[in-house]
C-alpha positions, 0 to 999 in steps of 0.5 A: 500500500503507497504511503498515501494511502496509508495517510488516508486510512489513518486520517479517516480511521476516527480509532486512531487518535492522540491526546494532549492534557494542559491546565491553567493556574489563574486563568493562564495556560502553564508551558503550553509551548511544551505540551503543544510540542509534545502533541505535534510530536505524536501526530507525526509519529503515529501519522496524523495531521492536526487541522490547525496550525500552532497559533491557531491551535493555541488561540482556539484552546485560549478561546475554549478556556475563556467559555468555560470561565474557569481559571484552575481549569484541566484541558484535554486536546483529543484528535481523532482521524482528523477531528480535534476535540477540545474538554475544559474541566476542573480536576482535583485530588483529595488533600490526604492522598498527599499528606500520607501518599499513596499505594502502587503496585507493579503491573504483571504486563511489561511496558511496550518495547519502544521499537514497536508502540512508540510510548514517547507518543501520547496516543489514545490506543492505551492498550498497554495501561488497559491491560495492566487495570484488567489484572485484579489489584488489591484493594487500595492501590492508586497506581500501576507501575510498568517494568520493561522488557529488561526488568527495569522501571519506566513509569506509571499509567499516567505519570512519572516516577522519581525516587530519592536515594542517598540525597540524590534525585532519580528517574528512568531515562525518558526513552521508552516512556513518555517524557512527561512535561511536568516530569521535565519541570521537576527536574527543573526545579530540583537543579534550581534547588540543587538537588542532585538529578540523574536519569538512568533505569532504576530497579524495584530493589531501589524503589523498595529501598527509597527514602523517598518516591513520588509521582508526577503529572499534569494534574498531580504536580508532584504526588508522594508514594507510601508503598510499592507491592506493599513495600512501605517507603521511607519513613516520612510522607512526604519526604525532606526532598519531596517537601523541598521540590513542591515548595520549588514546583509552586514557586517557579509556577507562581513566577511564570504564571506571573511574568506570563499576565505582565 
């Protein structure tokens, strides 16, 4: 089959798809430079075009905000074949989830092989992240966490992981998981904070043996783990580290949230 053709049956397949997730603090999109990259990105990796252009994109996501009247709002940018849609929410997490952590488990199925699924694109076929929720969890665990083929830890259905070890920050390296932008922004924060920074694949005898662990995502920030496979880890919720890195992450968020209205 000519490329073209293939082109066309994606473009007309509405099961093919890719998804971005922004939010707002007061009203302004935080980095959503980055996560228009990242959307772009996948498009071309999976094969579809966005309708729109980048300014235009942004102006029509700026427009959607504005109807909605939210200011702390979560925005979803599904595209589908070649239909973009557009979701303004509001999405919160109950305050105990991060004063006490929570529970993950390591799911039974591998993460993708890069080579073959592409994790680095964020696409709506999530069949990987379906699979591993299909398999029974004992009862009050929040997350998954998947393993690659050669054992090592990649990330959680929808986030990022870093642990603390010895004083030093770590996470897996963003090939083969999708390289999160508040995952990035961390890492930010904790080189402002100098924090030591290494990304390399972890073990789960690491994580066992963390002082620390947390989660990041867009809508999390920066969320604390209180056990793996009921491994309980460290001994404080959140850590020394974790604490530092979340008082950085507000910051930084404040100053660009406010040199971005000026």
């Amino acid at each position: 089959m000519k490329q073209e053709s293939v082109r066309a049956t994606l473009l007309s397949d509405e099961t093919t798809g890719i998804y971005e997730s922004l939010r707002t603090y007061g009203g302004v999109f935080f980095r959503a430079e980055d996560h228009l990259d990242r959307f772009y990105e996948s498009a071309k990796t999976v094969g579809l075009k966005i309708p729109e252009n980048r300014q235009e994109l942004l102006k029509t996501l700026k427009k959607s905000l504005a109807d909605s009247g939210k200011k702390e709002a979560f925005i979803r940018i599904t595209l589908l074949g070649e239909k973009l849609f557009i979701i303004v929410t509001e999405k919160t997490h109950p305050p105990k989830i991060y004063e006490k952590g929570v529970a993950l488990r390591t799911s039974p199925v591998p993460r993708n092989l890069s080579q073959a699924a592409f994790p680095e694109a964020k696409s709506t076929a999530c069949l990987n992240q379906v699979l591993g929720t299909l398999d029974p969890a004992p009862a009050g665990n929040y997350e998954l966490l998947f393993l690659n083929s050669g054992g090592y830890l990649t990330e959680a259905r929808i986030g990022n992981l870093f642990i603390v070890a010895s004083g030093h920050l770590l996470t897996p390296p963003p090939n083969g998981l999708l390289n999160g932008v508040t995952r990035r922004f961390v890492i930010e924060c904790a080189r402002l904070g100098k924090i030591p920074v290494e990304e390399r694949p972890i073990t789960r005898h690491e994580l066992f043996n963390a002082q620390e662990a947390f989660l990041t995502n867009t809508s999390w920030e920066i969320l604390p783990i209180r056990e793996v496979d009921a491994r309980e880890i460290g001994f404080t919720r959140p850590g020394p580290i974790t604490r530092k890195l979340q008082a950085i992450f507000r910051r930084q968020v404040r100053k660009e949230i406010r040199n971005a209205k000026n």
